[in-house]
C-alpha positions as CSV (number, residue, x, y, z in Angstrom):
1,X,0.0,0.0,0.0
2,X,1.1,3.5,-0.4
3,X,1.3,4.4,3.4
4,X,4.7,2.4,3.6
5,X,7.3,3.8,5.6
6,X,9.3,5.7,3.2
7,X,6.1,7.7,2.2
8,X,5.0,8.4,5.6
9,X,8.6,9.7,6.3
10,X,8.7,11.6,3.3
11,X,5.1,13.3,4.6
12,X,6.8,13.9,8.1
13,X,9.9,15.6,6.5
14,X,7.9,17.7,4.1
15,X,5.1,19.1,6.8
16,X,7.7,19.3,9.6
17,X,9.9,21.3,6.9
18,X,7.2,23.8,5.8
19,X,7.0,24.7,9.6
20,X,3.2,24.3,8.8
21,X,2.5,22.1,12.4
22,X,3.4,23.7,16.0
23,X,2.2,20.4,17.5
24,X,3.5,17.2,17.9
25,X,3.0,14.5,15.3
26,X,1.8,11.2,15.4
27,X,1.9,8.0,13.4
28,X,2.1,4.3,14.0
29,X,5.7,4.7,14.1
30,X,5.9,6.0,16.6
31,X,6.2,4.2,20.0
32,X,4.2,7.0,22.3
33,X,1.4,7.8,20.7
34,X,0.3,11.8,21.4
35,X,-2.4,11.8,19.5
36,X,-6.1,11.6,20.2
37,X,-8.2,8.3,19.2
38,X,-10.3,8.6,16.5
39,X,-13.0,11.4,17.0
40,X,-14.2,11.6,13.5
41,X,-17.5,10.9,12.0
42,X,-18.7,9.3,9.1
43,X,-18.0,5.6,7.6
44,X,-14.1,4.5,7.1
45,X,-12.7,3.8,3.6
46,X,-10.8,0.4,3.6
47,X,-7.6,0.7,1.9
48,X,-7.6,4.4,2.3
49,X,-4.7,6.7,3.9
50,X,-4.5,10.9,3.7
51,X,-5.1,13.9,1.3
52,X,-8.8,13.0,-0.3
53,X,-10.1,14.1,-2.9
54,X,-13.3,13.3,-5.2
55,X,-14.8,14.1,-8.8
56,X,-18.2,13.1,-10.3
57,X,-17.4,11.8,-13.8
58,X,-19.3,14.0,-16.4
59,X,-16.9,13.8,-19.9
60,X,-16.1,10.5,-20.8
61,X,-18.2,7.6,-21.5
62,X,-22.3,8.0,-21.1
63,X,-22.1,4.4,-19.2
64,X,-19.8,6.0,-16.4
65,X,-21.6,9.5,-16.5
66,X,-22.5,10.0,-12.7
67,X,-19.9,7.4,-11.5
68,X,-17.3,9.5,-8.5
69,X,-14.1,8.8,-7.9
70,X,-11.8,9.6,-5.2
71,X,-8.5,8.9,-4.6
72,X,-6.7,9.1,-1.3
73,X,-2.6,9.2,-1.7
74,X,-2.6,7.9,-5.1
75,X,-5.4,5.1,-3.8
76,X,-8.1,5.1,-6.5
77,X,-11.9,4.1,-5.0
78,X,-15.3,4.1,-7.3
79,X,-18.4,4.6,-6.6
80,X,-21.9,3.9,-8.4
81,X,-24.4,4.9,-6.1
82,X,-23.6,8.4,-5.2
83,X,-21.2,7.6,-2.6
84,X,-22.7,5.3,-0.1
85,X,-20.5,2.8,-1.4
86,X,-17.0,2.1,-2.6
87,X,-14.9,-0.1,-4.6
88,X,-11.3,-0.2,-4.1
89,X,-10.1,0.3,-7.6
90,X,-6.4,0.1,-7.3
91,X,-3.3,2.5,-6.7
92,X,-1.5,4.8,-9.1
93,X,1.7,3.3,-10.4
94,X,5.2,5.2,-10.2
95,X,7.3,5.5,-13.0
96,X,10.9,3.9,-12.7
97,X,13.0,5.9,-10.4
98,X,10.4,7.9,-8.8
99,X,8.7,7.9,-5.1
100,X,5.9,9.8,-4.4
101,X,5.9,11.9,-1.8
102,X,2.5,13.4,-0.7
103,X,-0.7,15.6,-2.1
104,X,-2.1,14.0,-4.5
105,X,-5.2,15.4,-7.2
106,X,-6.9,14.2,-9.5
107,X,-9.2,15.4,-12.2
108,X,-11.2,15.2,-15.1
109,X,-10.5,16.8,-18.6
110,X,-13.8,18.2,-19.1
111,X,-12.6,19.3,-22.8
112,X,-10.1,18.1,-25.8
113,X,-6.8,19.6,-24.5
114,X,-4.9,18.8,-27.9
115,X,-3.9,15.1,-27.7
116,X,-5.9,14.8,-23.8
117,X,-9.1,13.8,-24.8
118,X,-12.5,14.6,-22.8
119,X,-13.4,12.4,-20.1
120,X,-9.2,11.4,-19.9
121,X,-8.5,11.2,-15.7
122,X,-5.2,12.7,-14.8
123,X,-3.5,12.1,-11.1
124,X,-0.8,14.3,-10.4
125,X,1.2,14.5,-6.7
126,X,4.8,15.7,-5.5
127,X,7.6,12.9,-6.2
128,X,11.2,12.7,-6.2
129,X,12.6,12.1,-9.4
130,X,15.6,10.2,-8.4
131,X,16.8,12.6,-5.9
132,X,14.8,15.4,-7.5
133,X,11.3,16.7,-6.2
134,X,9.2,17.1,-9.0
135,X,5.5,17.3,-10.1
136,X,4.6,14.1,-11.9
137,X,0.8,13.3,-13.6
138,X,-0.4,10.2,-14.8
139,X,-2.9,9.3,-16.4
140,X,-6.2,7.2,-17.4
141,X,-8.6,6.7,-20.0
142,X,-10.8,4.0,-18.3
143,X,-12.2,5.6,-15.5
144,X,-9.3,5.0,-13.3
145,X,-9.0,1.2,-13.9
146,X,-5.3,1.7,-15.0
147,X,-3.1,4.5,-15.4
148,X,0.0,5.2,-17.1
149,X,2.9,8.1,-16.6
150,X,2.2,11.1,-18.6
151,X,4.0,14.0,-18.0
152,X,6.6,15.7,-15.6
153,X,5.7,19.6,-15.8
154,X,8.4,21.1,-13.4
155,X,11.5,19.5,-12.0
156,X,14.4,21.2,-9.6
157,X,14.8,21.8,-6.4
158,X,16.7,19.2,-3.4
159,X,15.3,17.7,-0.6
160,X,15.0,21.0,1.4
161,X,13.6,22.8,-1.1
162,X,10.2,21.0,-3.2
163,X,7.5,21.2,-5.0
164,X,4.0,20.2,-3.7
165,X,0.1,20.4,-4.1
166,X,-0.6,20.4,-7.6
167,X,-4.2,21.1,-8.8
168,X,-5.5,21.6,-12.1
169,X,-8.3,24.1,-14.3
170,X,-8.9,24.9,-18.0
171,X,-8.5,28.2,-18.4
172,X,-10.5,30.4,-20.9
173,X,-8.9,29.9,-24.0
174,X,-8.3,26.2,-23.6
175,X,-5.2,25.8,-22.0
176,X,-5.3,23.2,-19.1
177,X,-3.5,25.2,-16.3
178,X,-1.4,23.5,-13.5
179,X,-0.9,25.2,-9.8
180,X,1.5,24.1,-7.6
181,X,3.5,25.8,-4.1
182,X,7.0,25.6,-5.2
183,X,9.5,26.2,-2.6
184,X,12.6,26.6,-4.8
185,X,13.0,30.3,-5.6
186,X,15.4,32.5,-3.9
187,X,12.3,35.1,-3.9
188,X,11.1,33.4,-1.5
189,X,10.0,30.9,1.5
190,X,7.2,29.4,-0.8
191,X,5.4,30.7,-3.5
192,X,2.4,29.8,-5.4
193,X,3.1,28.9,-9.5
194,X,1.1,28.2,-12.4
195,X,2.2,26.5,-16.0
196,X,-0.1,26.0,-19.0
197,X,-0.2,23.5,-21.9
198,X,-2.6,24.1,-25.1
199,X,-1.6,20.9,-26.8
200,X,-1.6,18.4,-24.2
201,X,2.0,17.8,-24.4
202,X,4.0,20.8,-24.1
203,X,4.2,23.0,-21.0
204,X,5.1,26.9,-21.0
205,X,4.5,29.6,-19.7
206,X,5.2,29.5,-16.2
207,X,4.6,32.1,-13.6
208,X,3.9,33.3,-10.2
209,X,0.6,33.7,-9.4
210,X,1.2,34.3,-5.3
211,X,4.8,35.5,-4.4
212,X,4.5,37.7,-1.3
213,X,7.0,40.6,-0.6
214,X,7.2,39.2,2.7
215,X,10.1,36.6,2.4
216,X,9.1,34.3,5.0
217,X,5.0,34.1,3.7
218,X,3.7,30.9,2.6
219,X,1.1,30.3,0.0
220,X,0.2,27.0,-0.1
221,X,-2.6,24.5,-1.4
222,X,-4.6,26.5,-3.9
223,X,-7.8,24.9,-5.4
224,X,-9.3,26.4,-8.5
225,X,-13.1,26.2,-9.2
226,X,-14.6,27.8,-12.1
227,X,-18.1,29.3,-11.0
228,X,-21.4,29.8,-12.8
229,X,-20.8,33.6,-13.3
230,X,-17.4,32.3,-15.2
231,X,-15.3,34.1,-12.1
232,X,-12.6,31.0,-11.1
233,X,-12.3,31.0,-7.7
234,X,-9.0,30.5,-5.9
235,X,-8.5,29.2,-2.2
236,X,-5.3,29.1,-0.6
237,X,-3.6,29.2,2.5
238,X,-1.0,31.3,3.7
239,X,1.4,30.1,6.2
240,X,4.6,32.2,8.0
241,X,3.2,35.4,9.8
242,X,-0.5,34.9,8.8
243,X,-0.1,31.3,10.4
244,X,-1.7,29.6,7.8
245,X,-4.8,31.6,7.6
246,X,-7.0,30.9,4.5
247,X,-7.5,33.6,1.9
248,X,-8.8,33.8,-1.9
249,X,-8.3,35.5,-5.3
250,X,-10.3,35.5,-8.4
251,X,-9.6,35.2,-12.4
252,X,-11.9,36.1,-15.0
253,X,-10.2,34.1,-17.6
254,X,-8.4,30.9,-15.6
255,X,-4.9,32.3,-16.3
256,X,-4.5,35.8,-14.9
257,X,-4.9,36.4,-11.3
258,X,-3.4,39.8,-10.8
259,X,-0.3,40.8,-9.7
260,X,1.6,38.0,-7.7
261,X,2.5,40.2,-4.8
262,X,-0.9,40.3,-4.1
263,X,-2.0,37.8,-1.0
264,X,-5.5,37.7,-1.5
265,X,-8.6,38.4,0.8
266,X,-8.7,36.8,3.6
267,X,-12.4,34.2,4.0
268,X,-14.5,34.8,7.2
269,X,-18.3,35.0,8.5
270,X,-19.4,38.3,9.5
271,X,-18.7,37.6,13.0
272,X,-15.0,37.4,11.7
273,X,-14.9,33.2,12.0
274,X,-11.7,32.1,9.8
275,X,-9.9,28.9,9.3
276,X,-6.4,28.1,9.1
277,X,-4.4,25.3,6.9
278,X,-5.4,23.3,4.1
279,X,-8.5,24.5,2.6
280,X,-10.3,23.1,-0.2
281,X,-13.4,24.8,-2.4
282,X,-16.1,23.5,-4.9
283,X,-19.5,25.1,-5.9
284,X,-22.9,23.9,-5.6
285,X,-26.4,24.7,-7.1
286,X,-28.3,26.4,-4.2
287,X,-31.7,26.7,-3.4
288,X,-31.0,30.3,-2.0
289,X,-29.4,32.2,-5.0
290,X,-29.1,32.0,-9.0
291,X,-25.3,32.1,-8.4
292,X,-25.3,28.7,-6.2
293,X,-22.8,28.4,-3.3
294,X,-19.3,28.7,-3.0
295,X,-18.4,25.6,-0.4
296,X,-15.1,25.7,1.5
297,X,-13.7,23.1,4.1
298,X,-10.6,24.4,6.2
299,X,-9.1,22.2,8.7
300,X,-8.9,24.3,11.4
301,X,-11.6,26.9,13.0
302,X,-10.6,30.0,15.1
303,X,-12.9,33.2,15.9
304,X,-12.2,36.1,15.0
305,X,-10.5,36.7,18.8
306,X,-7.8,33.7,17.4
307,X,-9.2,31.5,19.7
308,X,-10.3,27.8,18.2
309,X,-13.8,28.0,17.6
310,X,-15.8,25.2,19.5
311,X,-17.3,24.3,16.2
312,X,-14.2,23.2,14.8
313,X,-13.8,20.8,12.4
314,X,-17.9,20.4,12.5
315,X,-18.5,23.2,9.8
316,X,-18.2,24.4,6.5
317,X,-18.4,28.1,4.5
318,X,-20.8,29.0,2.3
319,X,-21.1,32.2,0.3
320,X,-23.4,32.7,-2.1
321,X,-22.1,35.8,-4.5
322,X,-20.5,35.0,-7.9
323,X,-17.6,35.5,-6.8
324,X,-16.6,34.7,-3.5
325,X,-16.6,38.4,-2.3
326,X,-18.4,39.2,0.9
327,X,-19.3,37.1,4.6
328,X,-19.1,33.7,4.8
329,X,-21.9,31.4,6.5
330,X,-21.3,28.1,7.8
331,X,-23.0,25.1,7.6
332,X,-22.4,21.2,8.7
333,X,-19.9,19.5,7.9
334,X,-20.7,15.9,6.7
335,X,-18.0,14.4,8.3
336,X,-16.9,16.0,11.7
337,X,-13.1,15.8,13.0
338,X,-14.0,18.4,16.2
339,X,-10.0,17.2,17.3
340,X,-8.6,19.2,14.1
341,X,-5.8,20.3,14.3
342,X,-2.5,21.4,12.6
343,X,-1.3,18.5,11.8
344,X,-1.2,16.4,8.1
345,X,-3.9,13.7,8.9
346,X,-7.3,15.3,11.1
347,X,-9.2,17.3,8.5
348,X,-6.7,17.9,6.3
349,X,-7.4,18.9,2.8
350,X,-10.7,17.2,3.2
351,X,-12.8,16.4,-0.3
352,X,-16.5,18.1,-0.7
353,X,-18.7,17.1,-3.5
354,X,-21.9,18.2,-4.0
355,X,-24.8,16.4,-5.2
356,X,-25.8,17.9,-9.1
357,X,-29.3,19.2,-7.2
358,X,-27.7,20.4,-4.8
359,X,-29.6,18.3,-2.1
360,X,-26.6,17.0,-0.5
361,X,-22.8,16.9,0.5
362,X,-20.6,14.0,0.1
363,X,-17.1,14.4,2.1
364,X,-13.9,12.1,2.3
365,X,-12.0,13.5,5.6
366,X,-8.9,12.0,7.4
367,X,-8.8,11.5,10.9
368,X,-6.4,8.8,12.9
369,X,-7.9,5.7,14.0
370,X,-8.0,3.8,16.9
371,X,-4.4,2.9,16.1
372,X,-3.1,6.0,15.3
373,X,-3.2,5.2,11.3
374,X,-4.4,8.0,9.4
375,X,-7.2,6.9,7.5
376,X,-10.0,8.7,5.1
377,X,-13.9,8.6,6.8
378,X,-17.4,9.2,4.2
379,X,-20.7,10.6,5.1
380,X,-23.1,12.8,3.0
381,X,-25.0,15.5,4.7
382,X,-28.8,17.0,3.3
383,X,-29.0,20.5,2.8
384,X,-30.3,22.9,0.7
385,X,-34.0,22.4,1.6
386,X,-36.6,24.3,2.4
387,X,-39.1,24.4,4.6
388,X,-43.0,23.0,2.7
389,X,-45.1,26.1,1.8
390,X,-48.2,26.5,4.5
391,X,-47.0,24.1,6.2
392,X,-47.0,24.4,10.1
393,X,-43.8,24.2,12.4
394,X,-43.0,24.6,16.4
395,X,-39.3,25.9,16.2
396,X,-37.1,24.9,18.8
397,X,-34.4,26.8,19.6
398,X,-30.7,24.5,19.7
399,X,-29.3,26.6,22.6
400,X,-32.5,27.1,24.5
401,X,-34.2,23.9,23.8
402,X,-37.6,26.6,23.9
403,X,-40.3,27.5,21.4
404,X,-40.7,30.3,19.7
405,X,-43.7,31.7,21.3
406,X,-46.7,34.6,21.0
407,X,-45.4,35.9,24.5
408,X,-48.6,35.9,26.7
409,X,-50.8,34.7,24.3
410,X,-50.9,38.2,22.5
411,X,-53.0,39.0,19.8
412,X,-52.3,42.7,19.0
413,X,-49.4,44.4,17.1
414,X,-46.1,44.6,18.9
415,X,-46.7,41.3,20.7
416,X,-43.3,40.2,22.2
417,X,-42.1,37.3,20.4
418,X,-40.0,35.2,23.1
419,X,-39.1,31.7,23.8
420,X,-41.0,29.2,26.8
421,X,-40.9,25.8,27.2
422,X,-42.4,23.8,24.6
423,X,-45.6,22.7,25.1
424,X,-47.0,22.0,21.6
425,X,-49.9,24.7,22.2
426,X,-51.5,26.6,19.3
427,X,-49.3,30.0,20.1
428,X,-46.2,28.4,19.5
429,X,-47.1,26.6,16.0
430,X,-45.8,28.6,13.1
431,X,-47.3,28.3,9.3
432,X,-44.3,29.1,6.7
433,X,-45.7,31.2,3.7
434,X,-42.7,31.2,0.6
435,X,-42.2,34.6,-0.3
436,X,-39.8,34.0,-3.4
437,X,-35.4,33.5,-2.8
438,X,-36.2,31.3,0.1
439,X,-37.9,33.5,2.0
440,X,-41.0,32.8,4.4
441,X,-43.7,34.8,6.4
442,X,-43.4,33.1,9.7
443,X,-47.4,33.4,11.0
444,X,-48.4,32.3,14.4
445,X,-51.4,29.7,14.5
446,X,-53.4,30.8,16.8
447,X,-53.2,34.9,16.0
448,X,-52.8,35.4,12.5
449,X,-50.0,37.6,13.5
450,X,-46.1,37.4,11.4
451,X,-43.0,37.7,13.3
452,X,-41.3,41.0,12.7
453,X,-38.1,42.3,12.8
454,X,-39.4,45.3,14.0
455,X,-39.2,48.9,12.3
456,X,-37.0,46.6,9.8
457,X,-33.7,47.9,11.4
458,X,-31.0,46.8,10.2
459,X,-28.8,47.0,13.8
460,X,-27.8,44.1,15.3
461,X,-29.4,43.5,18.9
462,X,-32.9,45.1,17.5
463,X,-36.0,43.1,19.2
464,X,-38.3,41.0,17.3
465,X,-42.6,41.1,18.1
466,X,-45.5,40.3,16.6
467,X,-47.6,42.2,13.8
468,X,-50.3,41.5,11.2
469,X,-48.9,40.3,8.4
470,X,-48.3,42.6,5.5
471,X,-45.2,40.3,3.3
472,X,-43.0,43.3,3.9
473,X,-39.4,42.8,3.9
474,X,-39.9,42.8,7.6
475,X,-41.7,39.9,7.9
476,X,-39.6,38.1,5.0
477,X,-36.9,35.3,6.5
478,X,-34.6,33.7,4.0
479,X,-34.2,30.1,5.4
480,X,-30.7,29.0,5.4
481,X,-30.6,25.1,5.8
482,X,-27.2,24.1,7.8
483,X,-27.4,20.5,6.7
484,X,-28.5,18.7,9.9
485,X,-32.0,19.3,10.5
486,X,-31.6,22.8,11.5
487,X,-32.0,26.4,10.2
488,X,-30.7,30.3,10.4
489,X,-33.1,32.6,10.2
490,X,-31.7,35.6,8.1
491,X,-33.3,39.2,8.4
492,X,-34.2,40.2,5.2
493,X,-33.3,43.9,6.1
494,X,-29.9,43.5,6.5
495,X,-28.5,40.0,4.6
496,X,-25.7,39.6,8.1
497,X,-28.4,39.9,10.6
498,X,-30.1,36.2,11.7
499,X,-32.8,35.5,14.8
500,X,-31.6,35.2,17.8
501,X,-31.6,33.8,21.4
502,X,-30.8,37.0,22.9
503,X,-27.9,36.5,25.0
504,X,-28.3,32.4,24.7
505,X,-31.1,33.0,27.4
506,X,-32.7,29.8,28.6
507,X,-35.1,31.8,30.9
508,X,-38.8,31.8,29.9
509,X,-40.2,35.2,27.8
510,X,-37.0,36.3,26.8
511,X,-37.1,38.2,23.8
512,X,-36.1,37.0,20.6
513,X,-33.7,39.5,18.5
514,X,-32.0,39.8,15.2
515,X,-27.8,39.7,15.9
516,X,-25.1,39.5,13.5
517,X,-24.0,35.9,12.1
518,X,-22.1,34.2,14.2
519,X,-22.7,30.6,13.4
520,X,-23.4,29.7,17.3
521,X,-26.6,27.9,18.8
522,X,-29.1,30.7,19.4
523,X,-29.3,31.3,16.3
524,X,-29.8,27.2,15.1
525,X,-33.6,26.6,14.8
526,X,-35.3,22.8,14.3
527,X,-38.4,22.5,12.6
528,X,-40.8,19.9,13.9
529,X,-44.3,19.3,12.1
C-alpha cells in the first residue's frame, strides 16, 4: 500500500519542513502515541490513507456518467451509487526511479486539451525524481481502472527545497492550467506557480501567481473552481506570519490572477470566524441564489479573537455571491473531525462534492484511528431544503431547547415574540408562507400575527414582536438550511443579521432578536411538524 514507511517519512519531512505544524506529530511509528483516538464521524474507507479528494465523472463515456471517484494518496476508490458505497479500484503506479511523496489530485479533462481527450483522468502529486522533487501526472482513460505516466511539468529543487500540491483548471482559451507551491525560488519561502499546456504535451508559460513581498509568507494549497458567473475562484492558504490563515483570489479568464504580490482576501463569516491550513473549495447549485454556493472546508476553526472555535472541524463556508466576495456562513460539515488540528492527517485537505441538485454533500475526511493510522472517513449530509409552503412548524431553539412563542398569548401588534418551554400549544405553531429566494412569512397559529423584525432595522441586537402580516421585507426570513435538521433565520433587512436567542437566554419570555451571524446555537432553529 502506499502508506509504507518511506512515504510516511517523506510526509513527516515535508510538513515538519514547511513549519506548517506547531504540535506534535503522530503515526504508527511512533512508539508514544500523542495523538487523540479517532474522534471523526462518518464511515471509514478500507484501503484508504490521507489527502482525499473526489470528482463526479461528467466527460467521458455516457455508461460511467454520474460514477465519483476519489482517490486518497494515489489510492483510487469508485463509486456507483452516489457515494454510499465504494470499490477499491487500485493505486497509481510510479514511473521507474520515482517515489511519491504526498498531495495527491486528480481530475477530469472536461474538454479536448490537444492530444488529452475529454473524459481522460489525470493524477498528479509531488515525487522525487531520483533525488529530484518534481511534479509528476499520470494518467487514465478507463475511468481510473489503469493508469499510465504522462508527463513531468516542473523539476528542480533538493530535498529541502520542493514542490508540492498540484491542482489543475482549463482556463479560458483552452489551455489546461497547473498550480502548484513551489518552494525553490530564492524570492522566497514558498510561492504559489502556475504553467499551461494548449496541446496536451508541451508546458510553458510559467509564472507566479502568489509571491509575497514578505520573504518568510507561505502560500500554499490552492484549489481552483470555475463558477457559474465564469469568475474562477482561488483558495489558498498562507502560512509564515499569517499562520496559515485561509484567503482567496479570483480570475476572469483561468490564467490571470493579478499581480503576484498580491496575498489575497482573507475568508471569514461576519462575525469574523476564519480557518487556518489546508482548505479546499467546490461550488454547488443552491436553493438560496441563482449564483449557487461557493463551499469551502478548512481544517482548522478559530474566531475572530484567534481562539479555536468550539465548532471546529464540525462546519463548512458558504457564500453565495459570484464571486466569493463578501461574509461567509457556515454550515455542517458531513464528516466531523471536532480534534482538528494542525497536523497532516485530522481534517486535512478534506474532499467536498456536491450532489448535481444540490440536495446534498458527500465528504472524504482523514482522521487517525484507533491505532493512530491516518485513514479517510465518508458521510453525505442534506442540505439545501426548504421548509413546505403552508405548512405548520414549532421551532425549537438549539441553545435554548424553547419554542418560539406569542409571548402571553398576544393577539395585538407589537406582541413580544420570546421563547418558553415547549408545550405544543397553538401559540407556538408557526405556518411558513414562501415569499420567493427562500424567504418565508413566519405566521403564528393561533393569531394570524407574522414575526417582525421590527421597524425593519438593520442594527444588530434590535427586538423582534408580533404584527399583522403585510409580506413586507420585515416579515420576509430567507431560510438558510445548515445541513442537519436545523435552520438560520436571516433578516431580510440586512442580509448579516439572523434571529436570535438574545444573549443564549434559557429563561422563559425572553425576547427573541435579530444579531449579527455568528454561526453559534441561538441562532440554530429545528423544525418539527
Amino acid at each position: 500500500m502506499f502508506a509504507s514507511l518511506a512515504v510516511v517519512t517523506l510526509h513527516l519531512f515535508k510538513l515538519t519542513h514547511t513549519l506548517r505544524y506547531r504540535l506534535a506529530f503522530c503515526t504508527s511509528l511512533l512508539i508514544v502515541s500523542v495523538c487523540p483516538v479517532k474522534a471523526a464521524t462518518g464511515t471509514y474507507l478500507p484501503n484508504s490513507t490521507l489527502y482525499p479528494r473526489l470528482i463526479r465523472l461528467a466527460h467521458g463515456p455516457a455508461s460511467s456518467s454520474g460514477t465519483i471517484i476519489g482517490s486518497t494518496a494515489g489510492n483510487i476508490f469508485q463509486s456507483t451509487n452516489g457515494g454510499s458505497g465504494w470499490t477499491f479500484l487500485g493505486t497509481v503506479p510510479t514511473a521507474s526511479g520515482s517515489t511519491q511523496r504526498c498531495c495527491g489530485t486528480i481530475y477530469e479533462i472536461p474538454q479536448a486539451v490537444g492530444s488529452l481527450s475529454a473524459g481522460t483522468l489525470l493524477y498528479a502529486a509531488s515525487y522525487f525524481s531520483n533525488s529530484t522533487p518534481a511534479i509528476e501526472i499520470y494518467k487514465s482513460s478507463d475511468q481510473g481502472h489503469t493508469w499510465i505516466y504522462y508527463s513531468t511539468p516542473v523539476v528542480r529543487g533538493d530535498s529541502s527545497h520542493g514542490l508540492w500540491e498540484p491542482e489543475f483548471t482549463i482556463a479560458n482559451d483552452g489551455a489546461l492550467v497547473m498550480f502548484w507551491s513551489d518552494e525553490t525560488d530564492s524570492c522566497c519561502s514558498q510561492k504559489l506557480a502556475q504553467i499551461r499546456t494548449y496541446d496536451g504535451s508541451t508546458w510553458q508559460s510559467e509564472t507566479n501567481t502568489v509571491a509575497s513581498t514578505i520573504p518568510s509568507d507561505r502560500p500554499g494549497m490552492a484549489v481552483v473552481t470555475k463558477l457559474p458567473s465564469g469568475i474562477f475562484f482561488m483558495s489558498y492558504e498562507l502560512c509564515g506570519p499569517a499562520a496559515c490563515t485561509v484567503f482567496y483570489r479570483t480570475s476572469t479568464d483561468g490564467w490571470n490572477f493579478g499581480s503576484s504580490s498580491n496575498v489575497g482576501t482573507k475568508i471569514q463569516t461576519a462575525s469574523g470566524q476564519y480557518f487556518e491550513h489546508a482548505p479546499n473549495n467546490t461550488w454547488s447549485p443552491s436553493v438560496l441564489s441563482g449564483n449557487g454556493a461557493t463551499l469551502l472546508v478548512g481544517q482548522v476553526l478559530h474566531e475572530s479573537n484567534g481562539s479555536v472555535s468550539v465548532n471546529n472541524g464540525k462546519v463548512l463556508f458558504a457564500n453565495l455571491s459570484s464571486d466569493g466576495s463578501g461574509n461567509w456562513y457556515t454550515i455542517a460539515a458531513p464528516v466531523q473531525v471536532p480534534t482538528a488540528y494542525d497536523n497532516y492527517c485530522p481534517n486535512y485537505s478534506s474532499a467536498l462534492l456536491p450532489a448535481t441538485d444540490g440536495s446534498s454533500i458527500l465528504e472524504f475526511a482523514s482522521d487517525y484511528n484507533a491505532n493512530n493510522v491516518c485513514v479517510t472517513y465518508f458521510a453525505s449530509e442534506a442540505w439545501n431544503q426548504l421548509p413546505a409552503d403552508s405548512t405548520t412548524y414549532t421551532f425549537i431553539n438549539q441553545q435554548a431547547g424553547m419554542c418560539l412563542d406569542d409571548y402571553g398569548w398576544g393577539s395585538t401588534n407589537n406582541t413580544i415574540a420570546d421563547l418558553w418551554d415547549c408545550t405544543g400549544s397553538v401559540i407556538q405553531r408557526w405556518t411558513v408562507h414562501n415569499q420567493g429566494s427562500g424567504y418565508f412569512s413566519v405566521q403564528n397559529q393561533y393569531t394570524g400575527l407574522c414575526l417582525d423584525n421590527t421597524g425593519g432595522s438593520a442594527n444588530a441586537g434590535n427586538l423582534t414582536t408580533l404584527w399583522g402580516c403585510v409580506n413586507n421585507n420585515n416579515q420576509k426570513w430567507r431560510f438558510m438550511d445548515l445541513g442537519n435538521g436545523q435552520y438560520k433565520l436571516q433578516a431580510t433587512s440586512f442580509s448579516d443579521l439572523m434571529l436570535d436567542d438574545t444573549g443564549g437566554s434559557t429563561t422563559h419570555g425572553t425576547q427573541l432578536q435579530v444579531w449579527t451571524d455568528n454561526g453559534l446555537a441561538p441562532q440554530h432553529w429545528i423544525l418539527q411538524q
